[in-house]
C-alpha positions in Angstrom: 32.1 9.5 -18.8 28.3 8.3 -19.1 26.6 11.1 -19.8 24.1 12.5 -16.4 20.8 11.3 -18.0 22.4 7.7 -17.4 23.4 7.8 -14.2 20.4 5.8 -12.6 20.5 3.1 -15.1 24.6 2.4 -14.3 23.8 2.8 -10.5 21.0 0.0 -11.1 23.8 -2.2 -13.2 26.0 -1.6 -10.2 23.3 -2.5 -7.5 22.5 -5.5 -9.4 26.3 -6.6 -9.4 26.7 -6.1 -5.9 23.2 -7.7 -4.6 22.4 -11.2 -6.5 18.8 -10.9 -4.2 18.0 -8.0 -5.9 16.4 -9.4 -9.2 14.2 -11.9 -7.1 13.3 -8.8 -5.1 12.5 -6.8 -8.3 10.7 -9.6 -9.9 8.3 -9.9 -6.5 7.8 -6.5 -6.0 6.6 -5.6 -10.1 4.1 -8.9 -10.5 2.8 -8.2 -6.8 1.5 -4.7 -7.7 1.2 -5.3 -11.4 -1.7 -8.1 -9.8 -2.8 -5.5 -7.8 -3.1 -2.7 -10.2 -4.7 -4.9 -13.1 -7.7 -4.9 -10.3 -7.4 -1.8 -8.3 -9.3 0.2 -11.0 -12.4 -2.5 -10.8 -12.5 -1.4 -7.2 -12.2 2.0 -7.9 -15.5 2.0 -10.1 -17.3 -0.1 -7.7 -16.8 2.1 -5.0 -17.7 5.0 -7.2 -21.0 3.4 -8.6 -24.0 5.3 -8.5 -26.1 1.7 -8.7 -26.5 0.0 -5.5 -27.4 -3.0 -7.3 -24.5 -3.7 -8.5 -22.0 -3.2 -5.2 -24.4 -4.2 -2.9 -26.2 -7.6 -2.0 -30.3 -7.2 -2.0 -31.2 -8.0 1.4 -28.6 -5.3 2.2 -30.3 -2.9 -0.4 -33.4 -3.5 1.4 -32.6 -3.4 4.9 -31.1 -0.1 4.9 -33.9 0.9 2.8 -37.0 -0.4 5.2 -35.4 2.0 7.9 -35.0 5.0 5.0 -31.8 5.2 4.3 -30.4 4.8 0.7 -27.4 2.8 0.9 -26.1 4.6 -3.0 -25.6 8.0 -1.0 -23.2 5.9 1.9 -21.5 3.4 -0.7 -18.1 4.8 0.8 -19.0 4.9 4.3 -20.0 1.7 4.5 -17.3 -0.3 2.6 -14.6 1.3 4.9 -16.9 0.4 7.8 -16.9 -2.8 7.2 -13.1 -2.8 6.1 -12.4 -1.9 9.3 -14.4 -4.5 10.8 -12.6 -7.0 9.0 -9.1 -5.7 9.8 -10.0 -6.2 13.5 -10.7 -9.8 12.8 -8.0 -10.5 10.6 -5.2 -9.3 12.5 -5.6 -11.6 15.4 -5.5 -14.4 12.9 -2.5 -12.9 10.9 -0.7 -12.7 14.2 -1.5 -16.6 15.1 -0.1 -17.3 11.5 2.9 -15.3 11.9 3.5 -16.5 15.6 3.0 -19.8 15.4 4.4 -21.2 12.0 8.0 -19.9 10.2 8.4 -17.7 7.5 9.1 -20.6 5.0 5.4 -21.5 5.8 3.5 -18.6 6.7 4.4 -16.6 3.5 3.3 -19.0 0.8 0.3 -19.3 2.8 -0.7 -15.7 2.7 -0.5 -15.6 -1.5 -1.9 -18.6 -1.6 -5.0 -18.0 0.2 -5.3 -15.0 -2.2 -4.9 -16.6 -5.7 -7.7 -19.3 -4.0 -9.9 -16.4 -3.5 -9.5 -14.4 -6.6 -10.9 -17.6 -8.6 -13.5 -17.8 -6.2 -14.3 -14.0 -7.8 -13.7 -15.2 -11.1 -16.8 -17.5 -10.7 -18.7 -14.1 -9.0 -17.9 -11.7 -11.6 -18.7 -14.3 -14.3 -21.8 -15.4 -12.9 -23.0 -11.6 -12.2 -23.6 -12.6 -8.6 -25.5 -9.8 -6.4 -23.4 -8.3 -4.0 -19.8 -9.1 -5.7 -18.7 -5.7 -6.3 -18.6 -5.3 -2.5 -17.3 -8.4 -1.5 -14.5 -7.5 -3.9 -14.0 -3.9 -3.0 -13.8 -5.2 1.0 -11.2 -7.8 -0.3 -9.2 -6.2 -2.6 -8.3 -3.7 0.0 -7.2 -6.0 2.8 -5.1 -8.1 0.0 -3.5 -4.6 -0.8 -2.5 -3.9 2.8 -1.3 -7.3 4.1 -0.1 -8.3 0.9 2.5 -5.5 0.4 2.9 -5.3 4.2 4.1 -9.0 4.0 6.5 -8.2 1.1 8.6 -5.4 3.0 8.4 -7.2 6.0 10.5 -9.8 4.1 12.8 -7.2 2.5 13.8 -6.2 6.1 15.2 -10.1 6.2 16.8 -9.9 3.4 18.2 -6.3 3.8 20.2 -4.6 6.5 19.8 -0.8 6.9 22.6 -0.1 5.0 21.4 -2.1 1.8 18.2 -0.5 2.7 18.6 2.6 2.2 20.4 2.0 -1.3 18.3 -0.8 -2.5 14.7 0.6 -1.8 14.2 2.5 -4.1 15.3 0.1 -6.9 12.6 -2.3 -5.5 10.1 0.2 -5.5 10.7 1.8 -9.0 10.7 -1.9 -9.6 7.1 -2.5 -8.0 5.9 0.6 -10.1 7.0 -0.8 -13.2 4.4 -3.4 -12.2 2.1 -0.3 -11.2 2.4 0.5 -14.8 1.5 -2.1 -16.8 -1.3 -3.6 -14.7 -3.4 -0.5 -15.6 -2.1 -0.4 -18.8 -3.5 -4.5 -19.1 -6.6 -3.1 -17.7 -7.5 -0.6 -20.4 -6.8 -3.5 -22.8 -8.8 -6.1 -21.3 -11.7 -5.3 -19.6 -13.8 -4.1 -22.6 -12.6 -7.1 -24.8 -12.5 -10.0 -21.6 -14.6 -8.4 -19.5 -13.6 -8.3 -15.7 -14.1 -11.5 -14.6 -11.1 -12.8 -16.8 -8.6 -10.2 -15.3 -9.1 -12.3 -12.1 -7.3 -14.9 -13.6 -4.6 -12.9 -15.3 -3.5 -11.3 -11.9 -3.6 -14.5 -9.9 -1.0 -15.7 -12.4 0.9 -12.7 -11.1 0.4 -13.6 -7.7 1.9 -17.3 -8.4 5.2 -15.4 -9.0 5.0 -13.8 -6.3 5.3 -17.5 -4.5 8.3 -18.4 -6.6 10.3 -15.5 -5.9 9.6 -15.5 -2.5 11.3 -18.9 -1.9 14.3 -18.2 -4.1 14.6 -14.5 -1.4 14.1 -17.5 1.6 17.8 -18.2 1.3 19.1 -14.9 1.4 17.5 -14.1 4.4 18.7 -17.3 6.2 22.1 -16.2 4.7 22.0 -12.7 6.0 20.6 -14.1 9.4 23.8 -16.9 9.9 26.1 -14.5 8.8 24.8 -11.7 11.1 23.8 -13.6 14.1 20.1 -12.6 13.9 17.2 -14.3 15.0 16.3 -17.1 12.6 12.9 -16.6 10.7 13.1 -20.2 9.9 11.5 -21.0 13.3 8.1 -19.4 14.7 8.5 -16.1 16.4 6.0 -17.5 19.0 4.6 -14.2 21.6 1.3 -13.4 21.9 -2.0 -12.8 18.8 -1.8 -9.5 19.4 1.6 -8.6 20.2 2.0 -5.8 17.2 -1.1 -4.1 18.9 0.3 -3.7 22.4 4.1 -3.1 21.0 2.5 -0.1 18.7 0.6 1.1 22.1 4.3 0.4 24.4 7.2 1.8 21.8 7.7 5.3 21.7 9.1 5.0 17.7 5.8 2.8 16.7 3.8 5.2 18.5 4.4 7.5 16.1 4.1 5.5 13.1 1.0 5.1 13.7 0.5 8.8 14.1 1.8 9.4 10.9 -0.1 7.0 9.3 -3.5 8.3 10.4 -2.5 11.0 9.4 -1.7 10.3 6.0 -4.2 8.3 5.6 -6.2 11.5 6.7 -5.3 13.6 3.8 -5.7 10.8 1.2 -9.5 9.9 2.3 -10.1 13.2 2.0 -9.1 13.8 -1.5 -10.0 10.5 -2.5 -13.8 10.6 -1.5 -14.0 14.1 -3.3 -12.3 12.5 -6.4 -15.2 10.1 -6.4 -18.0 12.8 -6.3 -16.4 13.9 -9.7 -16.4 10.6 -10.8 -20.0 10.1 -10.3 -20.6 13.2 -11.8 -18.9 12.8 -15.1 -17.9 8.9 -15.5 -21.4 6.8 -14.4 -20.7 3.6 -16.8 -18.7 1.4 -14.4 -16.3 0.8 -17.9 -15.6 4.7 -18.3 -15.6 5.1 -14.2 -12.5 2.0 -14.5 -10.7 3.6 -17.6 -10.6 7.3 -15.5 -8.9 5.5 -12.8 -6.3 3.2 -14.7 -5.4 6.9 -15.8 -5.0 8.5 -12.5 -3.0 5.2 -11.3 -1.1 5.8 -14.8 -0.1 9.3 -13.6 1.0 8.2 -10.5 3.1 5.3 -11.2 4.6 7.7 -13.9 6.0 10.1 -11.6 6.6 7.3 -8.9 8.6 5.8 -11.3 10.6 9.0 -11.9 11.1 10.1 -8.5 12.4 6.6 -7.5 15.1 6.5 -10.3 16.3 9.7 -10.0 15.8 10.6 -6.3 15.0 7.9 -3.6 18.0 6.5 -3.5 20.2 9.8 -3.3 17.8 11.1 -0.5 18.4 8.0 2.1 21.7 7.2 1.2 22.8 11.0 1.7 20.3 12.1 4.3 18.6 9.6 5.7 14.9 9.6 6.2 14.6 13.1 6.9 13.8 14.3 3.3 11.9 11.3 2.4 9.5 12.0 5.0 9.0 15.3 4.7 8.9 16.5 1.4 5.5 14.3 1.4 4.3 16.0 4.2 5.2 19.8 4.0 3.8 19.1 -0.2 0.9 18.2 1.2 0.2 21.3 3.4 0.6 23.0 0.1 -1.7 21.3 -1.9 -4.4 21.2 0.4 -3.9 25.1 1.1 -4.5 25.5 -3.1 -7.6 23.5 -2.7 -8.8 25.3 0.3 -8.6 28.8 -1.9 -9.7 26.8 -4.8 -11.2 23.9 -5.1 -10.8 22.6 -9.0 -11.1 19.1 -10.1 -8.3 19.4 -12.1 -6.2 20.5 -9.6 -8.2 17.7 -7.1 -6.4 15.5 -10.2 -3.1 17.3 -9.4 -2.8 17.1 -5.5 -4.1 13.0 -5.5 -0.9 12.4 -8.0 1.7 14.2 -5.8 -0.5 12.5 -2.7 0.3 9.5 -4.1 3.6 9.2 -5.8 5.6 11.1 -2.9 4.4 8.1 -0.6 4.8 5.2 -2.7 8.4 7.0 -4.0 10.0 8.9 -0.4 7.6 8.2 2.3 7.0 4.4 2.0 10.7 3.6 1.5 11.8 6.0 4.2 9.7 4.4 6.6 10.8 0.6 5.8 14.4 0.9 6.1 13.4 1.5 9.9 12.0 -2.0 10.3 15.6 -3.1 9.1 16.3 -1.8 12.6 14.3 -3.8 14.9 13.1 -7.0 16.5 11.6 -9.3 13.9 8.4 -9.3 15.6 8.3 -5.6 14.9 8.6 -6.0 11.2 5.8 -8.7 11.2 3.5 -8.0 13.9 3.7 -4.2 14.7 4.2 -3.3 10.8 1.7 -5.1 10.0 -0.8 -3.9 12.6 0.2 -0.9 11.5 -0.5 -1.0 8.0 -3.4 -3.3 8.6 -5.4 -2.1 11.7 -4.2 1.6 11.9 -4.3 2.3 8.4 -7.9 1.6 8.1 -8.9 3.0 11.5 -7.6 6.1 9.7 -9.7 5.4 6.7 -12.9 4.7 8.9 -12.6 8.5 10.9 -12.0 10.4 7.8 -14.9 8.9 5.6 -17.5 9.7 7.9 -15.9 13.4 8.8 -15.7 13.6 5.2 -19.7 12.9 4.5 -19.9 15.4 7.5 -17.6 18.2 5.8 -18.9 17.4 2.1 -22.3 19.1 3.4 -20.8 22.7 3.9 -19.1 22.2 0.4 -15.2 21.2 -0.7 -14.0 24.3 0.5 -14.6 23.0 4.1 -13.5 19.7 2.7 -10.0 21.2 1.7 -10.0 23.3 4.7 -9.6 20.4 7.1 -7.4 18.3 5.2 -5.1 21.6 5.4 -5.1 20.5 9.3 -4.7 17.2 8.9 -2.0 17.6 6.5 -0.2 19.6 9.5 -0.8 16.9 11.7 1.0 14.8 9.1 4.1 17.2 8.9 4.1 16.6 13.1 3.8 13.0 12.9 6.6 13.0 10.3 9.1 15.1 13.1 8.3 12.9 15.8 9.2 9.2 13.5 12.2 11.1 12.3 13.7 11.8 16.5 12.7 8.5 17.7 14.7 6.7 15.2 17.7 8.8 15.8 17.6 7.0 18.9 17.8 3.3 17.0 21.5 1.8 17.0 23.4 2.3 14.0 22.9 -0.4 11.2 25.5 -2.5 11.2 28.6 -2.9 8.8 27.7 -3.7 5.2 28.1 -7.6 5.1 30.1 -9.0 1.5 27.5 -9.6 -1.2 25.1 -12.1 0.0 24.9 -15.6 -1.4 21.8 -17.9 -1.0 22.1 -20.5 1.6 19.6 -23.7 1.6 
């Protein structure tokens, strides 16, 4: 018998067996975030800069600054601001894409307009043109939401709920291999390439992501002929802004969104006092993106753990239950520590467990629903979810959070304990309403592409 320590790896040989998709899935999933993370640290330190000069444009600079304001004491404020702004545009125009063209077209679309842009930032970061680092903070977060909300709206083609709830976390552990090594290419690069060559290293990534997102295109029509689903190979069609009003009609998506405000909640909170450290102890933008590649380290580290050794267990056992509220109840926990004492190192501590218990339970719990329902769930109320809600979320808590920072991160803490509650609510309410969603189907036979 294999000894215990083992077990996840023959579970994965098994899973692989079983599920030909599942390598194409994997391969998507690790050079998606892999792209991401080689960049996410650059955002990090430009968000955390204490120079204006170099996030900012100068007629911005000096517009805030002829009505007295400095814009270096809002850099956070502002960025999510306009993140927001954009997410109200965008979301319309994601949900035109999504409604009028099929899946075949729409997808390779979406990456592609990304790799176009990140050369675009190759040219900005190599030039040193004014105002890049928040052009790239404001784009680097909306390719993070839609990007990875496009990839699991896909899985739930490819993937019944049954599959699901066994596969998820493989793809995920998968997707923080990925996680791993793009910080780890980070710390390796940037001081010897400079940033403005990792834009080019990650769009390379992202031209995977095209590849194995066509090979996945005929197991999804496969799993759609043999099930009798709604083809994805034809537009969707319904309205712009149909995930809008279907998150405002359905009971289920109503709180989905709860929950994500709220969990966006606690992690604004934690992360805008993380960057007051930051600009206290790391000011060089170089230092500022080598702290962060070692927080995302940390995280992807336990991620990683927790999605070989427990995801999989917890929904194929228990459903979404666990995976939902573990996160939360953690949380409550944390935020109660910080509340009686607020260290950075235990600010370190809480951000980790913030992190990995919603990319390793939370996230995955909360996708095998969309394997559920309607396709235009998956790819327009999902999406507007993880897009429009999500940064909604962001917007409230980084102004409450300038607000709370004045009375000091006790009162900081203190609130996020709350909000962490509110999270544990939200997390009750998404667990009832999909008790009320018709049992997944029958596993199918393994799936085998179709053209």
């Amino acid at each position: 018998m294999p000894a215990p320590a083992f077990a996840p790896a023959g579970r994965l040989r098994r899973a692989l067996a079983e599920s030909p998709p599942l390598l194409w899935s994997f391969l998507y999933f690790f050079s998606l975030l892999c792209g991401y993370y080689l960049l996410r640290p650059v955002r990090e330190a430009m968000g955390a800069s204490n120079d204006a000069a170099t996030v900012f444009p100068p007629a911005m600079i000096a517009f805030f600054a002829a009505h007295g304001v400095a814009l270096k004491e809002l850099t956070l404020q502002v960025l999510f601001t306009l993140t927001f702004l954009i997410m109200l545009v965008l979301q319309p125009a994601y949900g035109w894409l999504v409604s009028r063209w099929p899946r075949r077209v729409f997808l390779p679309v979406v990456y592609g307009v990304f790799i176009a842009t990140l050369l675009l930032f190759y040219l900005a970061f190599d030039s040193g043109m004014p105002g890049r680092g928040m052009a790239f903070f404001l784009w680097l977060t909306v390719f993070n939401l839609f990007a990875v909300a496009v990839f699991w709206s896909f899985m739930a083609d490819v993937y019944d709920d049954r599959a699901a709830r066994r596969y998820y976390g493989y793809i995920g552990a998968a997707g923080t291999l990925g996680a791993i090594l793009g910080p780890l290419l980070t710390r390796a690069l940037v001081e010897r390439l400079g940033i403005a060559q990792l834009m080019l290293v990650s769009a390379g990534f992202l031209l995977l992501c095209i590849v194995c997102l066509l090979r996945l295109r005929r197991y999804a029509v496969a799993r759609e002929r043999t099930q009798r689903l709604a083809s994805g190979e034809v537009p969707m069609g319904g309205s712009v802004l149909a995930g809008l009003r279907l998150v405002a009609r359905e009971p289920l998506l109503r709180w989905l969104a709860v929950l994500t405000v709220f969990g966006v909640g606690v992690g604004t909170l934690l992360y805008n006092e993380q960057a007051a450290i930051v600009r206290r102890f790391y000011p060089d933008p170089e230092q500022a993106t080598a702290y962060y590649a070692a927080i995302d380290l940390a995280v992807n580290g336990l991620t990683l753990l927790v999605q070989l050794a427990l995801t999989r267990a917890l929904l194929s056992r228990f459903g979404i239950a666990p995976a939902l509220l573990v996160p939360a109840l953690g949380l409550v926990l944390g935020y109660a520590a910080l509340a009686a004492s607020p260290l950075p190192l235990l600010v370190a501590v809480v951000q980790v467990f913030t992190r990995a218990s919603e990319f390793a339970l939370a996230k995955p719990a909360r996708e095998t629903i969309y394997t559920r329902v309607a396709r235009e769930w998956r790819y327009k109320a999902g999406a507007a979810i993880d897009t429009v809600v999500y940064r909604g979320g962001d917007l409230t808590f980084v102004w409450l959070h300038k607000l709370l920072a004045l009375a000091g991160p006790q009162a900081v803490f203190g609130a996020g304990l709350v909000v962490a509650c509110g999270m544990t609510v939200g997390a009750f309410g998404v667990i009832r309403q999909a008790r009320l969603l018709p049992e997944a189907r029958p596993a199918d036979a393994p799936m085998t592409a179709a053209g």
